[in-house]
DSSP file (Angstrom, degrees, kcal/mol; ACC not computed):
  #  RESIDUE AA STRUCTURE BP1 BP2  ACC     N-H-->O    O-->H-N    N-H-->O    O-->H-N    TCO  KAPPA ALPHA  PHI   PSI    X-CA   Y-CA   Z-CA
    1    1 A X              0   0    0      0, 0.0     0, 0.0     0, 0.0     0, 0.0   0.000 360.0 360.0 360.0 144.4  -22.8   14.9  -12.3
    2    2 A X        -     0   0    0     49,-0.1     2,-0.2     1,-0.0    50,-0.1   0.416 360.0-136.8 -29.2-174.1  -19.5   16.3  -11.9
    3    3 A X        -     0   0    0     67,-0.4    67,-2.6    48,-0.2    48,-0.3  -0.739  12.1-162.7-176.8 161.6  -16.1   14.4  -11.2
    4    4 A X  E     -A   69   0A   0     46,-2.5     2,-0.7    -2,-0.2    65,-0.3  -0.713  17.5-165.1-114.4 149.1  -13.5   14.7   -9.4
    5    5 A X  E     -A   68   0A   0     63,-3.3    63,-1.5    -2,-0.2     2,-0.6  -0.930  17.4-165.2-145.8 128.3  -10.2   13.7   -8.8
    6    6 A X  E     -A   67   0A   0     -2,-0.7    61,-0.3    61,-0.2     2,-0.2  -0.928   5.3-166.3-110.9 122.6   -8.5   14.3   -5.6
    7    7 A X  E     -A   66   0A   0     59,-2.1    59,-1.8    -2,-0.6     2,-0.3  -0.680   9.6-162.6 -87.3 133.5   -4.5   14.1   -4.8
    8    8 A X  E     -A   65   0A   0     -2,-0.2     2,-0.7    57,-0.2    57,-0.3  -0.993  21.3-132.0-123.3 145.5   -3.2   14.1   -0.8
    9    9 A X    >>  -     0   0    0     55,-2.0     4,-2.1    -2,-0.3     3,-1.1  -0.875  17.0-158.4 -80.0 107.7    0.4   14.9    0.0
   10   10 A X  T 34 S+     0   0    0     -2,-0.7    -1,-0.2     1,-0.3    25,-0.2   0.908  88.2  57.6 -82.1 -44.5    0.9   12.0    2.3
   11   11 A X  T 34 S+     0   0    0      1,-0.2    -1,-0.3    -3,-0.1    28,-0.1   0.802 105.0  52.4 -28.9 -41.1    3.9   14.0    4.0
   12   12 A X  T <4 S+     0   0    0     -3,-1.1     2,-0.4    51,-0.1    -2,-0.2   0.875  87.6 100.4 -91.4 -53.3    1.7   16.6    4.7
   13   13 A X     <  -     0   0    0     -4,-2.1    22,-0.2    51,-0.2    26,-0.1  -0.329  39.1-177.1 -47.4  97.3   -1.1   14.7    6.5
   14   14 A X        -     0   0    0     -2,-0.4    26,-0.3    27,-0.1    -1,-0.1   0.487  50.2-117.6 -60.1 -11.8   -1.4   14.6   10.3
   15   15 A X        +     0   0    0     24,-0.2    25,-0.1     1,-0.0    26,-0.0   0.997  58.5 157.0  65.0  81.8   -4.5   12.1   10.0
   16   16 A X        -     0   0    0      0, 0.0    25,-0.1     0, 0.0    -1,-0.0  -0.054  48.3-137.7 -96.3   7.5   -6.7   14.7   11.6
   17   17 A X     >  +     0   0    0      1,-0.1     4,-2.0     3,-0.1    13,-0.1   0.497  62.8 129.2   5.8  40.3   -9.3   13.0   10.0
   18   18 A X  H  > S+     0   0    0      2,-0.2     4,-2.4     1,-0.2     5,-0.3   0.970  78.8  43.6 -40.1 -72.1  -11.1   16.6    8.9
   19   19 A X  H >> S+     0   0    0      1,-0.3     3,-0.7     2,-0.2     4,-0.7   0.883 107.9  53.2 -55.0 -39.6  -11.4   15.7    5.5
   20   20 A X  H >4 S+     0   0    0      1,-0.2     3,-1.3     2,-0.2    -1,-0.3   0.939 108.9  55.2 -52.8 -56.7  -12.6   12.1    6.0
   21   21 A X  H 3< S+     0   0    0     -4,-2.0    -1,-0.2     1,-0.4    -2,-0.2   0.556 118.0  34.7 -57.1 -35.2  -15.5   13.7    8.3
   22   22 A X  H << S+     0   0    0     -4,-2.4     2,-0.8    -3,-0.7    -1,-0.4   0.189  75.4 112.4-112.5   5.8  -16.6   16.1    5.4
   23   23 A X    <<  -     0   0    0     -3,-1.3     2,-0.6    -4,-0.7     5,-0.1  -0.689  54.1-159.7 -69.1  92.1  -16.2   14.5    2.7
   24   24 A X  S    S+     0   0    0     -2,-0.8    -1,-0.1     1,-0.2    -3,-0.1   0.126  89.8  50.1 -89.3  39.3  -20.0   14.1    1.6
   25   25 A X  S    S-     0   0    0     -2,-0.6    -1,-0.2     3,-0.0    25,-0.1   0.508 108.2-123.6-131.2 -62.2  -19.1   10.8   -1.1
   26   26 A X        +     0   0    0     -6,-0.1    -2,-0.1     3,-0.0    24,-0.1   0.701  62.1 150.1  86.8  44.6  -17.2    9.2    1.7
   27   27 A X        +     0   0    0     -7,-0.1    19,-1.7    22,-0.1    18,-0.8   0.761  47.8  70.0 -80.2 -21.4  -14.0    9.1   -0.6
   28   28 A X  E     +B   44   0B   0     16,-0.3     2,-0.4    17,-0.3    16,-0.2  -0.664  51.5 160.6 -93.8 145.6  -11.6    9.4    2.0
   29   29 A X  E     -B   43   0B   0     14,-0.7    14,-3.5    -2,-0.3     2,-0.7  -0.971  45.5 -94.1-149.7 161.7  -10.4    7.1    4.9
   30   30 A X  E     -B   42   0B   0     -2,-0.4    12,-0.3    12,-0.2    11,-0.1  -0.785  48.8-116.4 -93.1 132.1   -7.5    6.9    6.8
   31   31 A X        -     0   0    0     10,-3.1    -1,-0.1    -2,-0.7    11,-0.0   0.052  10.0-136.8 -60.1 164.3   -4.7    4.7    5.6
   32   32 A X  S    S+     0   0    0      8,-0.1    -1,-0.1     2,-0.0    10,-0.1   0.402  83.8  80.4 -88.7  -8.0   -3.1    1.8    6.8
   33   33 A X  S    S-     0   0    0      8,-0.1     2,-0.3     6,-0.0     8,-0.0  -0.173  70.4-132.1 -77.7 177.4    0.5    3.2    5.7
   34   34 A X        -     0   0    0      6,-0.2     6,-0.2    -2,-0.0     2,-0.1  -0.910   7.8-138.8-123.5 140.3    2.6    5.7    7.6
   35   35 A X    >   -     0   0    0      4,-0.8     2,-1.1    -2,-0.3     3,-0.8  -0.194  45.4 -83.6 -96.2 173.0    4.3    8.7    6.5
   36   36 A X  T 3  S+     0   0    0      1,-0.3    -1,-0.1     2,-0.2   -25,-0.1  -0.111 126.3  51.4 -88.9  25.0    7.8    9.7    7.6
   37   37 A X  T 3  S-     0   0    0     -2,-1.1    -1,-0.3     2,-0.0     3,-0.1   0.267 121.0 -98.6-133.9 -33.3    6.5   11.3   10.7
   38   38 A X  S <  S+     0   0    0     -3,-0.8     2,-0.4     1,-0.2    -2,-0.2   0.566  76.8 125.5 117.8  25.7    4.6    8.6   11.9
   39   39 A X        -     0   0    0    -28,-0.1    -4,-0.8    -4,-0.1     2,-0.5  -0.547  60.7-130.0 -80.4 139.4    1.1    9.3   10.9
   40   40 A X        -     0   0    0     -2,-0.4    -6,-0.2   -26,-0.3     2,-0.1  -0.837  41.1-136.7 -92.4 148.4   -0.9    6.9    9.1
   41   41 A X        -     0   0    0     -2,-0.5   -10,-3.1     1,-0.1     2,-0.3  -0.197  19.0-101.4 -90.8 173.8   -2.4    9.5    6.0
   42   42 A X  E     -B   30   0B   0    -12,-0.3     2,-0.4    -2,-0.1   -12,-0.2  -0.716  42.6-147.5-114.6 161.7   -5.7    9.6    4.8
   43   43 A X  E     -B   29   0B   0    -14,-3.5     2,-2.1    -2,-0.3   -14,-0.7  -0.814  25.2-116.7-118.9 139.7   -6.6    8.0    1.7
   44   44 A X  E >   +B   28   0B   0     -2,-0.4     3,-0.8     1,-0.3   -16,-0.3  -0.346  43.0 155.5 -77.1  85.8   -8.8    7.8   -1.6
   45   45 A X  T 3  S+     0   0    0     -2,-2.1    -1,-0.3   -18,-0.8   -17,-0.3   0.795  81.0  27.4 -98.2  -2.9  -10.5    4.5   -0.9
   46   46 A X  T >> S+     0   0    0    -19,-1.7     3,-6.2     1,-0.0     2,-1.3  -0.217  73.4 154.9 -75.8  23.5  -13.8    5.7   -3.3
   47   47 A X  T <4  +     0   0    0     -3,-0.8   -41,-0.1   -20,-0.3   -43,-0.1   0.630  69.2  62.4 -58.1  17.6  -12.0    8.1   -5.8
   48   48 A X  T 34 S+     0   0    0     -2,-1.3    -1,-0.3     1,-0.1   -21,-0.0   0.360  96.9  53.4-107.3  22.0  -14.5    7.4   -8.2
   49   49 A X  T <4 S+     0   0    0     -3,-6.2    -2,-0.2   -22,-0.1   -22,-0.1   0.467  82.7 119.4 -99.3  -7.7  -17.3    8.8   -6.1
   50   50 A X     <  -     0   0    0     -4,-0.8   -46,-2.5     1,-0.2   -27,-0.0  -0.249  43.6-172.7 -67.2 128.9  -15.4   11.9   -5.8
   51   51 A X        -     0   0    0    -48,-0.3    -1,-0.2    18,-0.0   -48,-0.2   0.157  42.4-113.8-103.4  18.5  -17.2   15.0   -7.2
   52   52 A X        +     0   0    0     16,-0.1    15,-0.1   -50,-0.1    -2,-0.1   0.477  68.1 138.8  74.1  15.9  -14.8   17.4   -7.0
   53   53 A X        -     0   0    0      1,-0.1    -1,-0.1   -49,-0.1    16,-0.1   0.934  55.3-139.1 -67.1 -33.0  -16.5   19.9   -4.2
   54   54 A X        +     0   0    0     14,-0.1     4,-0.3    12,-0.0    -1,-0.1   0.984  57.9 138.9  97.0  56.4  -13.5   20.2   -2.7
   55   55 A X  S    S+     0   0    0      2,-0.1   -32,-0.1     3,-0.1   -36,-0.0   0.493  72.8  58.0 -89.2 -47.7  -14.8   20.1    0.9
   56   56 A X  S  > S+     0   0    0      1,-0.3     4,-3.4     3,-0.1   -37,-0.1   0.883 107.3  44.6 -44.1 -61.9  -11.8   17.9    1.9
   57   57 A X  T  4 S+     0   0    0      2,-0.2     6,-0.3     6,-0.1    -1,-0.3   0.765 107.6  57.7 -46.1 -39.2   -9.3   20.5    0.8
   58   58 A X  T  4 S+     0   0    0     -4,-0.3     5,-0.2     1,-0.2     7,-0.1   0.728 112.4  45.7 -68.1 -90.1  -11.2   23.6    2.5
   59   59 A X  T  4 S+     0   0    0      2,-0.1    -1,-0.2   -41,-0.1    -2,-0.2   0.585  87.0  91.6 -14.2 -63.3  -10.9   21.7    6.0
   60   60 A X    ><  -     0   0    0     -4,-3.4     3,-0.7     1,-0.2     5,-0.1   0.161  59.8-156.1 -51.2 140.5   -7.5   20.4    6.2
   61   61 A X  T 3  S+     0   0    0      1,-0.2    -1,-0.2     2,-0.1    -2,-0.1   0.051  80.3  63.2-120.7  54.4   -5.7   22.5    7.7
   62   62 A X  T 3  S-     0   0    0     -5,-0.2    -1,-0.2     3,-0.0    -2,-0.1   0.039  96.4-125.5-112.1  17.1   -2.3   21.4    6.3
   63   63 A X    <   +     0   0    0     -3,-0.7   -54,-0.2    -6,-0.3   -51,-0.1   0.919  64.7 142.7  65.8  31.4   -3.1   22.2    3.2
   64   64 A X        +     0   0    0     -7,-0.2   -55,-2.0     1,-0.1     2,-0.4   0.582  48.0  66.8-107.3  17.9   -2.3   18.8    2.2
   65   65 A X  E     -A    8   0A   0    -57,-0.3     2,-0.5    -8,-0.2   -57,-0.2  -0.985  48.3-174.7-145.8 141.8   -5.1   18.1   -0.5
   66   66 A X  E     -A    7   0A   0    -59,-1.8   -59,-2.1    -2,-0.4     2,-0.3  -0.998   8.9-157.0-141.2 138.0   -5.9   19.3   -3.6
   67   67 A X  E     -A    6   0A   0     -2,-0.5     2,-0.4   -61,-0.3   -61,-0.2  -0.798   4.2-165.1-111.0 141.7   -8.9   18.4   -5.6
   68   68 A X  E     -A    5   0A   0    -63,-1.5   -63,-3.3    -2,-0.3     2,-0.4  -0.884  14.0-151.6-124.4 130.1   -9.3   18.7   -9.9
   69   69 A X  E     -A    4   0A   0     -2,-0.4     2,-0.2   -65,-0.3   -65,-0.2  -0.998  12.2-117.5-125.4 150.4  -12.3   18.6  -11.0
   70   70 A X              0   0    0    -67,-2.6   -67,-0.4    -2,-0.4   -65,-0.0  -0.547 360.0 360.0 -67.5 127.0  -13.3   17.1  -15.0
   71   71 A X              0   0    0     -2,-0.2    -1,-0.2   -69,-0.1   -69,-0.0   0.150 360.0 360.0 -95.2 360.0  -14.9   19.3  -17.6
């Protein structure tokens, strides 16, 4: 099976929780932190289930994730 490795711009996040919703690994959650705007950001809490489909990324719509996937 694939893998994946997913990056989030924590600036970037509104916690719209998109990505979490579609994320079909359930690698993403929303954090306990907050970013300089006052959102708490979403988070990898499984990034080694991640398979790299790159659902999360199409969703958000701040552009604030970007997914790699491993050859």
């Amino acid at each position: 099976m694939a893998k994946g490795k997913v990056e989030i711009r924590a600036e970037s996040c509104k916690s719209c929780g998109y990505c979490v919703k579609f994320c079909p690994k359930n690698v993403l959650a929303i954090g306990d932190k907050v970013n300089s705007k006052g959102y708490q950001y979403v988070v990898a809490a499984n990034p080694d289930d991640c398979i790299g489909c790159a659902s999360c990324g199409v969703v958000c719509p701040d552009a604030a994730i970007e997914v790699y996937r491993e050859v």
